[in-house]
C-alpha positions as CSV (number, residue, x, y, z in Angstrom):
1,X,241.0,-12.5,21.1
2,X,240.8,-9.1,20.0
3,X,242.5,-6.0,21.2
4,X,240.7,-3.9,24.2
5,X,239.5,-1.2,23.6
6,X,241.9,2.3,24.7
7,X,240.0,4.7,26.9
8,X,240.8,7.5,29.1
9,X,241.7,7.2,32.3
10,X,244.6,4.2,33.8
11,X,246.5,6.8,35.9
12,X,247.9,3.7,37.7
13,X,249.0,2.2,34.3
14,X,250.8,5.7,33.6
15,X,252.4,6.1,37.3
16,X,253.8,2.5,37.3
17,X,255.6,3.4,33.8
18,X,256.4,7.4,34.9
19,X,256.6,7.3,38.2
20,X,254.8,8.9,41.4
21,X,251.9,8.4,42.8
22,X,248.7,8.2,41.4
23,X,246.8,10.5,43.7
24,X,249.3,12.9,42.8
25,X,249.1,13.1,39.0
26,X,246.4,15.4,36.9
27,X,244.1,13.2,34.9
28,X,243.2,15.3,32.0
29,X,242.2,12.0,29.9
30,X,239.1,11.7,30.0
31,X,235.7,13.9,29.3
32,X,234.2,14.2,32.8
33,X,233.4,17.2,34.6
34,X,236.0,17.6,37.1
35,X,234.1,19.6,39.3
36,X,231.7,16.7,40.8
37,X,228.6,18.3,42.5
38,X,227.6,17.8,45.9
39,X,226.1,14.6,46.5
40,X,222.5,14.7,48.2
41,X,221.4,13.2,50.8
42,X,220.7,9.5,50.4
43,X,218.1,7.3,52.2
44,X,219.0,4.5,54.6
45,X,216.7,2.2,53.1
46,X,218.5,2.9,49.7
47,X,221.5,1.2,51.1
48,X,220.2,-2.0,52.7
49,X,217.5,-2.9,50.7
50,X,216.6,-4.1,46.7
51,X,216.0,-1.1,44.4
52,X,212.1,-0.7,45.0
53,X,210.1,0.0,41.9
54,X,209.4,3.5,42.8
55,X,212.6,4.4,43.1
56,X,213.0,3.0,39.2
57,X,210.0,5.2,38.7
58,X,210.7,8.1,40.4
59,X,214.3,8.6,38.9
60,X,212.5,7.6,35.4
61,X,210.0,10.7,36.3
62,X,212.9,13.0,36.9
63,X,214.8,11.7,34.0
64,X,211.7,12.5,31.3
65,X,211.6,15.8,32.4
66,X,214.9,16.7,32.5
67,X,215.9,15.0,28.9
68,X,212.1,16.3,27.7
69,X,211.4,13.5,26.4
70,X,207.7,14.0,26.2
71,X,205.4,10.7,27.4
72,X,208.6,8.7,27.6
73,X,210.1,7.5,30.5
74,X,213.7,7.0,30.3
75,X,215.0,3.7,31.9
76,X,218.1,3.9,33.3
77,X,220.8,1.6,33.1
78,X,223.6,0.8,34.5
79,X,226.1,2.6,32.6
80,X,225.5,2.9,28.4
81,X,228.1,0.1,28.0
82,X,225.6,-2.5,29.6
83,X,223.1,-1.9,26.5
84,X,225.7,-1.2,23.9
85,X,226.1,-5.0,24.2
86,X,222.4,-5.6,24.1
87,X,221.8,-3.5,20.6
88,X,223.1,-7.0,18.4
89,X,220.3,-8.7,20.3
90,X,217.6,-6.1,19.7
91,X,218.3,-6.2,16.0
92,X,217.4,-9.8,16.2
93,X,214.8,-9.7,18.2
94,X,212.9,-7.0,15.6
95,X,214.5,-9.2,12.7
96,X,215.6,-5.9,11.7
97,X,218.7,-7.5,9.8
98,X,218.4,-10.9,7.5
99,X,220.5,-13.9,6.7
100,X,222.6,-16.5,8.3
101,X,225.9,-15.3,7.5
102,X,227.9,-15.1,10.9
103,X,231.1,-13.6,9.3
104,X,232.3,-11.1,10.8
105,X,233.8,-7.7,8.6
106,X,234.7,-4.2,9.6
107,X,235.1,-1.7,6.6
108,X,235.8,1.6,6.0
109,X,233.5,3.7,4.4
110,X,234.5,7.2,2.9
111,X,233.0,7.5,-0.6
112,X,229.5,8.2,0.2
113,X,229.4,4.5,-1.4
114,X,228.1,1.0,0.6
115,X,227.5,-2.4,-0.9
116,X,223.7,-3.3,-0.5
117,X,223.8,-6.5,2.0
118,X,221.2,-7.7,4.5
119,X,223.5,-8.2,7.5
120,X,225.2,-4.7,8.2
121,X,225.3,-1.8,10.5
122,X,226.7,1.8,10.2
123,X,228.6,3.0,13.1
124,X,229.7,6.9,11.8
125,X,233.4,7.1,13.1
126,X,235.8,7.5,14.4
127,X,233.9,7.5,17.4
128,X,233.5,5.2,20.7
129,X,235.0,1.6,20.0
130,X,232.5,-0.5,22.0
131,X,229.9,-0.5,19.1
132,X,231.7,-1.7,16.6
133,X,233.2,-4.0,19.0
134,X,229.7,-5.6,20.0
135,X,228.2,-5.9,16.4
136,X,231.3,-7.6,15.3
137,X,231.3,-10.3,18.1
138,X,228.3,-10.4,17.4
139,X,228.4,-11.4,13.7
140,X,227.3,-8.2,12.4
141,X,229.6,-6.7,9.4
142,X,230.1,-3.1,11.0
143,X,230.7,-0.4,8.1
144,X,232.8,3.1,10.1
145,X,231.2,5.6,7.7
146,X,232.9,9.3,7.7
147,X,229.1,10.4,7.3
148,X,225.8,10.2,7.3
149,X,225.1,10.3,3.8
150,X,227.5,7.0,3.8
151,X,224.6,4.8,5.3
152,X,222.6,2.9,2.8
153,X,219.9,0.6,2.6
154,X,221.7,-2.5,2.9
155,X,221.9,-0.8,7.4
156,X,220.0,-2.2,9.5
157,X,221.0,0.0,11.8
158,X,223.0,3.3,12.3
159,X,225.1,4.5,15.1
160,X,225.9,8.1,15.8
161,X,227.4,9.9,18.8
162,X,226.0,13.6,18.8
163,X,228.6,15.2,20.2
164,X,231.0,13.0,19.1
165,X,233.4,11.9,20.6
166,X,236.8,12.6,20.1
167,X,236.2,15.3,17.4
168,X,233.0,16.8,19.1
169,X,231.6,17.2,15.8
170,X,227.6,18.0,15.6
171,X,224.9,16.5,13.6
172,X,221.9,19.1,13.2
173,X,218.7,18.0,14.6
174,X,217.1,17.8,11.7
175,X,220.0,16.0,9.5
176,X,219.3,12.9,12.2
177,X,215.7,13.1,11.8
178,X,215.9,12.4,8.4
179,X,218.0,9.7,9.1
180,X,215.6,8.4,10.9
181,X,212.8,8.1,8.6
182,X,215.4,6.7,6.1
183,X,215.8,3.9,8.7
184,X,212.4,3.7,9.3
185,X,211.8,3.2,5.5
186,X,214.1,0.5,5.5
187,X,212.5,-0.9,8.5
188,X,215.9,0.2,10.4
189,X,216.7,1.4,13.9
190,X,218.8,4.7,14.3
191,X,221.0,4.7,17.8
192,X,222.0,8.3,18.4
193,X,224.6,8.2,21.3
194,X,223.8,11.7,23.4
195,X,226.4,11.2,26.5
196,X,227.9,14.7,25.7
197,X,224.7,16.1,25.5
198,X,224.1,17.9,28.7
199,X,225.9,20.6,28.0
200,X,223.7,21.8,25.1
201,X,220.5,20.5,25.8
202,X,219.1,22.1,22.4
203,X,221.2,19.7,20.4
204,X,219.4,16.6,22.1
205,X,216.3,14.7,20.1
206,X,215.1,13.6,22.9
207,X,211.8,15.8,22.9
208,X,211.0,14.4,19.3
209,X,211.5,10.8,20.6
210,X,207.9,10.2,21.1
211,X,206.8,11.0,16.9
212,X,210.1,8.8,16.0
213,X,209.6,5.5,16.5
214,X,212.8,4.0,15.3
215,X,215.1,6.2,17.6
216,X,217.4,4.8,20.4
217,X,219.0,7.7,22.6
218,X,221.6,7.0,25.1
219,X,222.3,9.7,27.6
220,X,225.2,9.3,30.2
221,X,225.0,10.8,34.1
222,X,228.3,10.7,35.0
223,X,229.8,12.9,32.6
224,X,227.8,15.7,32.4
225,X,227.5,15.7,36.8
226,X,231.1,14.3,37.4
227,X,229.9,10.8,39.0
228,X,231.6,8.8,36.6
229,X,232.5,5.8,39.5
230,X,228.4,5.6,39.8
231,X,227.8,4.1,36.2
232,X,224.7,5.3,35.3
233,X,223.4,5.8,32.4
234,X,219.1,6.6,30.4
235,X,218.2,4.9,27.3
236,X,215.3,6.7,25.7
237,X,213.4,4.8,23.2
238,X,209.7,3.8,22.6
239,X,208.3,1.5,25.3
240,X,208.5,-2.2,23.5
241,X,212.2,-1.4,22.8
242,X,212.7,-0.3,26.7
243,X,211.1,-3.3,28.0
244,X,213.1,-5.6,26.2
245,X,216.2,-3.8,27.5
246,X,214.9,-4.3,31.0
247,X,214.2,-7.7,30.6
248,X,217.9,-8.5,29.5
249,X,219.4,-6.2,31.8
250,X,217.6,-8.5,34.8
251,X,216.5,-7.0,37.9
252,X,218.1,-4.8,40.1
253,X,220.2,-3.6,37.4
254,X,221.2,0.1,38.8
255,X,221.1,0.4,42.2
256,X,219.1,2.2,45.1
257,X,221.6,4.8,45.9
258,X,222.6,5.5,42.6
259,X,218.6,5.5,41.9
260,X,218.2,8.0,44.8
261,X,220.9,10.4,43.4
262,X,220.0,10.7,39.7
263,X,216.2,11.4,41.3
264,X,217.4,14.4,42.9
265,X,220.4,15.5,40.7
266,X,217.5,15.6,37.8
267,X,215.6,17.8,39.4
268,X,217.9,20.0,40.7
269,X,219.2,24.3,39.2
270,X,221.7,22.3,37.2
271,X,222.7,26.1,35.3
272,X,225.3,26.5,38.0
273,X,227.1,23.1,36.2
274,X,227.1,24.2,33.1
275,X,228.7,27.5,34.3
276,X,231.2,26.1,36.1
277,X,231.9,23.7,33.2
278,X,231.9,26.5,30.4
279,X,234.4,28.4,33.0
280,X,237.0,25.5,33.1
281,X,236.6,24.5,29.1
282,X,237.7,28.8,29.2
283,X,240.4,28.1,31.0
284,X,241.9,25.4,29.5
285,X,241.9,26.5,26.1
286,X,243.6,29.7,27.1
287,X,246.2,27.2,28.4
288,X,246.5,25.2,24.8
289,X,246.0,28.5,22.5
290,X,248.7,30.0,24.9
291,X,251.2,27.1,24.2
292,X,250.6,27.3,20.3
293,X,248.3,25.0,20.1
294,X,245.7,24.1,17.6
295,X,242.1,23.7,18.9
296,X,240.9,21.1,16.2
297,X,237.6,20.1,18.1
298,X,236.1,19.3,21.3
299,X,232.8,20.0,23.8
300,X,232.4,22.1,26.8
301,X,234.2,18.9,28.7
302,X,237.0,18.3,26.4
303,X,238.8,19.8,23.6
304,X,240.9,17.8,20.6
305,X,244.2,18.9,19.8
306,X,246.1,18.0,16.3
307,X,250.0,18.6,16.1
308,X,252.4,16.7,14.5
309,X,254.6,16.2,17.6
310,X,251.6,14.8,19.4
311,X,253.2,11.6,20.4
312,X,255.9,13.5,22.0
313,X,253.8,16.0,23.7
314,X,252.0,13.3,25.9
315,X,255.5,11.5,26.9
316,X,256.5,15.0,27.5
317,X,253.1,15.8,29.9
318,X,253.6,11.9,31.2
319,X,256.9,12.9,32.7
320,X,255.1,15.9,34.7
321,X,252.5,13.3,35.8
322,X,249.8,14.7,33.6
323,X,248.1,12.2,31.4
324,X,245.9,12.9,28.2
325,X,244.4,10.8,25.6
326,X,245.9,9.7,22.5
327,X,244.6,7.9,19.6
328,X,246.3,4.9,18.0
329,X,244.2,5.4,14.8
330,X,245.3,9.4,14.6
331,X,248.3,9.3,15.6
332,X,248.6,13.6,15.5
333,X,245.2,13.7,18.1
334,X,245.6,14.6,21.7
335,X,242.2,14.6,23.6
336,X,242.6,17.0,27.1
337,X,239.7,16.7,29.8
338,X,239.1,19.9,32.2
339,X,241.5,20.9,34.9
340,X,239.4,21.2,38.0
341,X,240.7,24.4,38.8
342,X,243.5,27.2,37.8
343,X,246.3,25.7,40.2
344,X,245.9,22.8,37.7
345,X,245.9,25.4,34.3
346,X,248.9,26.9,35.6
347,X,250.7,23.3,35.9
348,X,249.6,21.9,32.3
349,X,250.3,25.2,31.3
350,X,254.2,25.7,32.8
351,X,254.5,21.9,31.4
352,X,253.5,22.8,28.3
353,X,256.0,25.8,28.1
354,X,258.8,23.5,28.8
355,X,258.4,21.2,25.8
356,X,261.2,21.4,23.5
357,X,259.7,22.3,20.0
């Protein structure tokens, strides 16, 4: 059995080895807006009975026009996890990868270089570990390319997160579409992973989706709105690819309340958010620059840190009950979410002014 995969969050995990309580500590680990908007009024019926189809269609009408995504309605899903383990399955069902070879191999790519083989995918890293993880069980050898150019013909498919995520690097709109046709050419599917993408809407593909036919967008609702705990998520791809997605993913596979919100949040100012969001990223970097810092990356809802004393730095924020991210694979990374508010600067900040350098 292989190891899980490390994520934000586990404040329980962190209070049962540092003590307190976890209501009490400040979860800076993950990249959710801390600031959760107001939720709207909800229906009765959306509570006691099965997800209707026109509440699937309705929130897929107020998802298309808030992604843009043209003629395409956006299914949504029940968090992106739940079709991250569908992709291996959709490969195969397009026979978009050959052979019989079940073995599975993970490689590291950094040369520009990849052997030509039939059964491979391209997942550009480091990045989220869940689609590596599902290829491989899968039987799929999963190349981690350090870019673009790195995926060759032998892919059958690509993954990128645009912003990524830890790094928050960008991919230009047009560097991914010609990615795309490069699939295409290959008769390949591009996933481009967009759950950071709410913040800076002009970064999305989604409004191209409809004139590229190989493209697979996941966007994520919880980060963006702060309603991580509803695990929602929109795949946007053409309508043969969403169908099959909805047919594995069974019926009733998001539910009516969580339907109900996403219809309204969607349609809803949602400039006030960003604001709000672009205020607190504000504050806490003053709070990192202001301890000595290095700002090596980020997005509006979280901001990468590189020092060499990084390991120490998060036992050191641990014993104030303040938990951040850390990275087994870079060990020098420390990844720190949004305080909600400036009570909550202040305290990472006088933390941070008591670590012993």
């Amino acid at each position: 059995m292989s190891a899980p995969i490390v994520h934000g969050g586990g404040i329980t995990a962190a209070a049962a080895t540092f003590g307190g309580r976890p209501e009490d500590w400040l979860d800076l680990s993950t990249g959710i807006n801390p600031c959760p908007v107001a939720l709207p009024d909800i229906p009765a019926r959306a509570w006691h009975r099965l997800p209707d189809r026109h509440l699937i269609d309705e929130a897929r009408r107020a998802a298309r026009d808030y992604y843009r995504s043209g003629e395409i309605l956006p299914l949504p899903v029940p968090g992106t996890q739940s079709v991250i383990q569908l992709l291996p399955r959709l490969v195969e069902a397009d026979r978009l990868v050959g052979g019989t070879d079940n073995s599975v191999a993970v490689s590291a790519v950094t040369d520009n270089r990849v052997a030509v083989t039939d059964n491979r995918v391209a997942v550009v890293s480091p990045t989220y570990g869940e689609y590596a993880r599902a290829f491989a069980s899968a039987g799929f050898a999963v190349d981690a390319v350090d870019d673009i150019a790195a995926i060759g013909a032998g892919h059958r498919l690509a993954v990128v997160v645009n912003p990524n995520n830890p790094d928050g690097l960008i991919w230009p709109a047009e560097t991914l579409i010609a990615l795309h046709h490069r699939m295409k050419a290959a008769d390949g599917l591009l996933v481009v992973d967009e759950a950071f993408g709410d913040t800076d809407p002009a970064l999305s593909l989604a409004s191209r989706a409809p004139q590229l036919s190989n493209l697979v967008i996941f966007r994520s609702f919880g980060k963006f709105f702060g309603l991580a705990g509803l695990r929602l998520g929109f795949a946007i791809a053409r309508s043969d690819i969403l169908a099959r997605f909805e047919d594995w993913l069974g019926p009733w596979a998001v539910s009516g309340p969580a339907l109900s919100i996403a219809d309204s949040l969607l349609r809803s100012d949602v400039s006030p958010i960003r604001g709000r969001i672009n205020e607190r990223c504000a504050g806490l970097h003053g709070v990192l620059t202001g301890a000595g810092l290095q700002l090596s990356g980020g997005t509006a809802l979280f901001t990468l840190v590189a020092d060499a004393r990084a390991d120490d730095i998060y036992t050191h924020l641990c014993r104030h009950h303040i938990l951040v991210r850390k990275f087994d694979y870079a060990p020098e990374w420390l990844r720190f979410g949004l305080p909600p508010d400036p009570a909550a600067d202040r305290r990472l900040g006088e933390a941070l002014q008591r670590f012993e350098r």
